[in-house]
C-alpha positions in Angstrom: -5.9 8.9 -114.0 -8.8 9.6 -111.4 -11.0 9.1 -114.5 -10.4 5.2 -114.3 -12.8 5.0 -111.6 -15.8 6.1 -113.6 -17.7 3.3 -114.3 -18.4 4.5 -117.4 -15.1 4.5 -119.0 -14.9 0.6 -120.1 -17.8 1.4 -122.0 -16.4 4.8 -123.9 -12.8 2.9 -124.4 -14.6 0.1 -126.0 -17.4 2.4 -128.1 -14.5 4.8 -129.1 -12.2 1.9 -130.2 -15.3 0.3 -132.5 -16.2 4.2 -133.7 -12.4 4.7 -134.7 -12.9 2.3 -137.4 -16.1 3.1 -138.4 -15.7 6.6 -138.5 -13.1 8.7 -140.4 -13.4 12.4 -138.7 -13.4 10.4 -135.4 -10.6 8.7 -136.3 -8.8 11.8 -137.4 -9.6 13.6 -134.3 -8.5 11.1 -132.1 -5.3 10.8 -134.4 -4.9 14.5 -133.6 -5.3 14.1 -129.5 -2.3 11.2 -129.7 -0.3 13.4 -131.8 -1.0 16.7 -129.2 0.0 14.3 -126.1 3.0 12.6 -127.6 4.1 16.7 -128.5 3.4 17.4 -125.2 5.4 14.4 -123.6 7.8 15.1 -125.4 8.4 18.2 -124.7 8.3 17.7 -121.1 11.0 14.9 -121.4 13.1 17.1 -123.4 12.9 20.0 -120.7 14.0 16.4 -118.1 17.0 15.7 -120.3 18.2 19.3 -120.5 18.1 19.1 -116.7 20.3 15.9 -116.9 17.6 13.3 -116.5 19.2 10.1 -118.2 16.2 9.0 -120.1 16.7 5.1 -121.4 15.9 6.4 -125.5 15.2 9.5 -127.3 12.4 12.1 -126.0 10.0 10.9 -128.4 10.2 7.6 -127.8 9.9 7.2 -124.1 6.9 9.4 -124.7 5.5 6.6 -126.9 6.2 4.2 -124.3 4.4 6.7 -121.8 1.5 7.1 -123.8 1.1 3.4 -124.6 0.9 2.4 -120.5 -1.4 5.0 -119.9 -3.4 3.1 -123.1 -3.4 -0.2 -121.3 -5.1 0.9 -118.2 -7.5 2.1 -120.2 -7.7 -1.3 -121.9 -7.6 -2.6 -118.5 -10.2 -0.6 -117.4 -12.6 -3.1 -119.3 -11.6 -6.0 -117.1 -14.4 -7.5 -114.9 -12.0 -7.4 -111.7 -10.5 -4.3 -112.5 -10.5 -1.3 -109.2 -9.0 1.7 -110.2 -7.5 2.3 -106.9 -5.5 -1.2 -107.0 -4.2 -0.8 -110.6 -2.8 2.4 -109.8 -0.8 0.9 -106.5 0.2 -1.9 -108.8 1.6 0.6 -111.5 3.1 3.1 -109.0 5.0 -0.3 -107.6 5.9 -1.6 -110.7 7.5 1.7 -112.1 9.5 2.4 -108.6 10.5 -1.5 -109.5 11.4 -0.8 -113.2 13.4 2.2 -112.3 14.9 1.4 -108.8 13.5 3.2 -107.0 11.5 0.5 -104.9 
């Protein structure tokens, strides 16, 4: 996540968003990095449940949701008051909140 704070990042999310569609060997390879981190979530959250974590769904679908709240800071990273260190706090804060832990 340290790569949030590159102020280059808004730029690349919004370039590789617009190439995605103009592009299909981008769009394929970035089709094939999404499909090697949910595998790899998923894998991890499967070794969690066999250790008896209670996840709330399936391994591959809280790996989804995983994948699609990293996306959003990302997306958030395009904000004009965005500040990498803040959002972070806010999402650490949020997820103790979420899973009672706060």
């Amino acid at each position: 996540m340290s790569e949030l704070g590159d102020p280059l990042v808004p730029g690349l999310a919004a370039a590789a968003m617009l190439q995605v569609n103009r592009d299909p060997k981008f769009a394929a390879l970035m089709a094939a990095d999404e499909r090697q981190t949910l595998t790899t979530l998923t894998a991890l959250l499967d070794r969690m449940a066999e250790d008896g974590a209670d996840l709330p769904f399936p391994p591959a679908r809280v790996a989804r949701w995983v994948a699609s709240i990293i996306d959003s800071l990302f997306l958030s990273a395009m904000e004009e008051d965005f500040d990498p260190e803040s959002h972070l706090r806010e999402l650490r804060r949020i997820t103790a909140w979420l899973t009672g832990r706060a």
